[in-house]
KEMAR-244211 format. One record per residue (C-alpha): x, y, z. Coordinates in steps of 0.25 Angstrom, whole numbers. Example, Ala and Ser with C-alpha at 12.3 -4.5 7.8 and 13.67 -1.06 7.14 Angstrom:
BEGIN
+-------+-------+-------+
:     x :     y :     z :
+-------+-------+-------+
:    49 :   -18 :    31 :
:    55 :    -4 :    29 :
+-------+-------+-------+
END
This chain:
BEGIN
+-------+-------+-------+
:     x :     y :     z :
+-------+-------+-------+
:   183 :  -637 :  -144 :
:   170 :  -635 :  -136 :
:   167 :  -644 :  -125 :
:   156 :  -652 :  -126 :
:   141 :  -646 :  -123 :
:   131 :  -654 :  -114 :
:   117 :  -651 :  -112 :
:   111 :  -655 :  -101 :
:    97 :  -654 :  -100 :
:    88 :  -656 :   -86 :
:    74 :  -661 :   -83 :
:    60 :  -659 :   -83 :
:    57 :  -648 :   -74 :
:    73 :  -648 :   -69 :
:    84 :  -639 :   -70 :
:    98 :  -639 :   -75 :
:   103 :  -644 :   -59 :
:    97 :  -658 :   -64 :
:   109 :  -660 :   -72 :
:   118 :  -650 :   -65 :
:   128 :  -660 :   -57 :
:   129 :  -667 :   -72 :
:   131 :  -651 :   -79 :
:   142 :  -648 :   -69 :
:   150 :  -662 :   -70 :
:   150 :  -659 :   -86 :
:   154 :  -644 :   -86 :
:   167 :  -650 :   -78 :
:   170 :  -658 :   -89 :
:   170 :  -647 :   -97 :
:   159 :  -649 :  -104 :
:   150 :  -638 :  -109 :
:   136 :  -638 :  -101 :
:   122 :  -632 :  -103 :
:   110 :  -635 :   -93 :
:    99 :  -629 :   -99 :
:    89 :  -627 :   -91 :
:    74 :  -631 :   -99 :
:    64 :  -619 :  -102 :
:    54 :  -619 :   -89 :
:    61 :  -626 :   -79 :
:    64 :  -619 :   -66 :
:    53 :  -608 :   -69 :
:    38 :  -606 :   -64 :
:    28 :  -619 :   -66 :
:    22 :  -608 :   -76 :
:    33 :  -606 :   -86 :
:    35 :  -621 :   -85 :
:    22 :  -622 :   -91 :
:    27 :  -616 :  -104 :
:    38 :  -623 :  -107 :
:    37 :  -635 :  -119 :
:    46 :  -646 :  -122 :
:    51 :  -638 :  -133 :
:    55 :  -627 :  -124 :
:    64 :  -638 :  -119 :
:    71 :  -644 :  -128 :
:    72 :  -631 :  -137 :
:    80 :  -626 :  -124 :
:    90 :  -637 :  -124 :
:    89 :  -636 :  -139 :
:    94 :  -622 :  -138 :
:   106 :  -626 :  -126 :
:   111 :  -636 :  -137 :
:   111 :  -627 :  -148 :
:   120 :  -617 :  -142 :
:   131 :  -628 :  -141 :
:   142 :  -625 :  -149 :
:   142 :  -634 :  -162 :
:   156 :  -639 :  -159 :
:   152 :  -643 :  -144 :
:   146 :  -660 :  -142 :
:   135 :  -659 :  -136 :
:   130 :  -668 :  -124 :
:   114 :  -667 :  -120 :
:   113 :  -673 :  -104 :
:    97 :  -673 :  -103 :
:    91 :  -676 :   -90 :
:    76 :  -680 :   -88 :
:    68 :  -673 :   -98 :
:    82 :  -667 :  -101 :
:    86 :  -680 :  -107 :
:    72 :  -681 :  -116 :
:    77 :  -667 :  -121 :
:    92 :  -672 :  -123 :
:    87 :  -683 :  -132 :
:    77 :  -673 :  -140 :
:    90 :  -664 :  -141 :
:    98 :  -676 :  -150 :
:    88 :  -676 :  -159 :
:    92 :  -661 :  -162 :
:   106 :  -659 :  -160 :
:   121 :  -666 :  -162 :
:   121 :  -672 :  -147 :
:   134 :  -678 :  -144 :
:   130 :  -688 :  -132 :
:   115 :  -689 :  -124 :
:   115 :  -691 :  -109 :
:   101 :  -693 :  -103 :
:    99 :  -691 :   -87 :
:    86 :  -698 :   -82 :
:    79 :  -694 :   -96 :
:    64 :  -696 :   -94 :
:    58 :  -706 :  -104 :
:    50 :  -712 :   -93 :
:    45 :  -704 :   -82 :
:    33 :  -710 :   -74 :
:    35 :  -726 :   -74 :
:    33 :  -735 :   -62 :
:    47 :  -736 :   -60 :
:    49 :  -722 :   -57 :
:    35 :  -721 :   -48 :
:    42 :  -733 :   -41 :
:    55 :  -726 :   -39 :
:    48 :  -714 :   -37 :
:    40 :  -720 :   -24 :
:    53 :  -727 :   -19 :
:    60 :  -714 :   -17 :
:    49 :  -710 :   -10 :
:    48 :  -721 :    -1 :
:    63 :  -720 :     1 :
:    62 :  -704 :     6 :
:    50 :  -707 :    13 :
:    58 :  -717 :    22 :
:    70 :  -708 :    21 :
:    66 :  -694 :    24 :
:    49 :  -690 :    23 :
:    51 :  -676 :    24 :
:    60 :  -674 :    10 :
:    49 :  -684 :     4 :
:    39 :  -671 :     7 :
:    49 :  -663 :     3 :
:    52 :  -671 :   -10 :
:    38 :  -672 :   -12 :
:    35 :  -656 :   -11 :
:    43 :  -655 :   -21 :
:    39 :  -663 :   -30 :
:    25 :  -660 :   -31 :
:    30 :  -645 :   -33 :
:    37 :  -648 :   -44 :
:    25 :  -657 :   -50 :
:    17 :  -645 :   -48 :
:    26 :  -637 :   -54 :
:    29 :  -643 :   -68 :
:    16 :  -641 :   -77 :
:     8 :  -653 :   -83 :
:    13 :  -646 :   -96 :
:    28 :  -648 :   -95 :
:    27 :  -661 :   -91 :
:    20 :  -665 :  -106 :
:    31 :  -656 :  -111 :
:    41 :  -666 :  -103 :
:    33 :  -677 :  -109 :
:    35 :  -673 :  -122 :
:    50 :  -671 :  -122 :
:    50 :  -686 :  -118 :
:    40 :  -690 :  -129 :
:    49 :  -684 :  -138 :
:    62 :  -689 :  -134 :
:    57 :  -702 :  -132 :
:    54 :  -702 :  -147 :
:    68 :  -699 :  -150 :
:    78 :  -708 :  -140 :
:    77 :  -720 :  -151 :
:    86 :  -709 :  -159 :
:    96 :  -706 :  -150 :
:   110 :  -710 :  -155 :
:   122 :  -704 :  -148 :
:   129 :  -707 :  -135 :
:   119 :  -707 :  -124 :
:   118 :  -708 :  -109 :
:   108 :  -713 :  -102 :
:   107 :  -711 :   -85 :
:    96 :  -712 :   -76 :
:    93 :  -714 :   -62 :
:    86 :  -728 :   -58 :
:    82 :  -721 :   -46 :
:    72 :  -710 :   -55 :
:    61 :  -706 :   -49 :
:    57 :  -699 :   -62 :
:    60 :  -704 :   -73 :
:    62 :  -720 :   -75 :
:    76 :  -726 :   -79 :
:    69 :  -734 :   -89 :
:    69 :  -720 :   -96 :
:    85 :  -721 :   -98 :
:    84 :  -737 :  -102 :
:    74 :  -733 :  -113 :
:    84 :  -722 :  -120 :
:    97 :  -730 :  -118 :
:    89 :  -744 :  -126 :
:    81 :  -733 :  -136 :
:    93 :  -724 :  -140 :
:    99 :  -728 :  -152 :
:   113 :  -724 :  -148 :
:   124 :  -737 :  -144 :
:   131 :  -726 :  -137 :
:   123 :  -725 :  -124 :
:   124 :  -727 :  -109 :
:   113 :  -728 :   -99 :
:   116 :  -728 :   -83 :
:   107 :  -729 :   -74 :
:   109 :  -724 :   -58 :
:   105 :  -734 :   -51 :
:   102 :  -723 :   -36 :
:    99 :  -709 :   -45 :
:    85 :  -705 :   -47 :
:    81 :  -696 :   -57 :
:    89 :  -683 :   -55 :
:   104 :  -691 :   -58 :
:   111 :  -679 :   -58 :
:   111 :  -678 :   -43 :
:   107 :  -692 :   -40 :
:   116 :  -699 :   -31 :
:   122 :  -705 :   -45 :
:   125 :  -692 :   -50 :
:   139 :  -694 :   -50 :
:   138 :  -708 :   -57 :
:   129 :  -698 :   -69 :
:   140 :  -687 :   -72 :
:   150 :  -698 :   -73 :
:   143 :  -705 :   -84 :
:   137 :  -695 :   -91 :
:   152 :  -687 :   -91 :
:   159 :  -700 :   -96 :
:   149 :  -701 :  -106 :
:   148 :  -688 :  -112 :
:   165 :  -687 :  -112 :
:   165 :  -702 :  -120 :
:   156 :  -693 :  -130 :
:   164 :  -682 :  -130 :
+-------+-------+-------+
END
């Protein structure tokens, strides 16, 4: 018999190492495991440019339909990744639906809030990795062009459209310590989805990266008992 096939899909200008502590703790549990890595990312800002939401999701598309018709199939999205794992079980036979900080809503005044209190708190703590922190985050602001992020946006739109559909086992995780994305984001799905077979936990000390948050630990464990109750 084949063994199960997850997909695990990272974020917005990420990589696979987004979700790597998660891939790793699934592939010892013998679990078949792809990390595709989305058209555009860890290239030049100028092929970045290029790349549409199509490109995207027909990339994970194309992951997905190489699984082995006998195989379940688990979609683990994270960030934008979770907006492309929603879109995905419109379009395939999926098995069970974890989300990982999925990004409904992104700029709120609880994330500006959460986002300035961090800062505070490293300020106070050690100024010169706030400099650090901050050189890199303008570098990677300039370096992810205008035009992804409306291609990003529109994923969301799109996904947002279809979360009132969603019927199938879903899990739901999200740090209350995001800087990113706000948790309301995970609240919204869990009371939207149309499933009764859902979970939604929230990390009370994780910020937005939970696969290597303090919490981290807490997240493979659920998200590994929940996939082998559905498998």
């Amino acid at each position: 018999m084949s063994r199960d096939h997850c997909v695990l899909i990272h974020g917005f200008t990420g990589n696979p190492a987004e979700v790597l502590p998660l891939a790793e703790a699934l592939e010892k549990r013998e679990y078949d495991v792809t990390v595709p890595l989305l058209p555009g990312h860890n290239h030049t800002k100028d092929r970045m440019r290029k790349v549409t939401a199509s490109e995207w999701i027909d990339a994970v598309a194309g992951v997905i339909e190489e699984s082995h018709s006998s195989q379940r199939l688990h979609l683990v999205g994270f960030s934008m990744g979770a907006m492309i794992a929603v879109l995905m079980t419109m379009r395939y036979n999926v098995s069970t639906l974890v989300l990982l900080s999925p990004a409904v809503y992104t700029i709120t005044p609880n994330v500006i809030a959460t986002r300035t209190r961090k800062t505070i708190q490293l300020i106070q703590q050690n100024p010169e990795l706030l400099k650090r922190r901050f050189h890199n985050n303008m570098t990677s602001i300039r370096a992810t062009p205008l035009y992804n992020v409306f291609q990003f946006q529109k994923i969301v739109r799109e996904a947002r459209k279809v979360v009132c559909q969603l019927d199938l086992p879903i899990c739901i995780i999200h740090g209350l310590e995001d800087e990113i994305v706000d948790p309301a984001s995970a609240r919204w799905i869990y009371e939207t989805v149309l499933s009764t077979q859902k979970e939604i936990h929230l990390l009370t000390s994780s910020g937005h990266l939970v696969c290597h948050d303090g919490q981290a630990d807490v997240l493979i464990q659920t998200v590994t008992q929940f996939l082998d109750k559905h498998s």
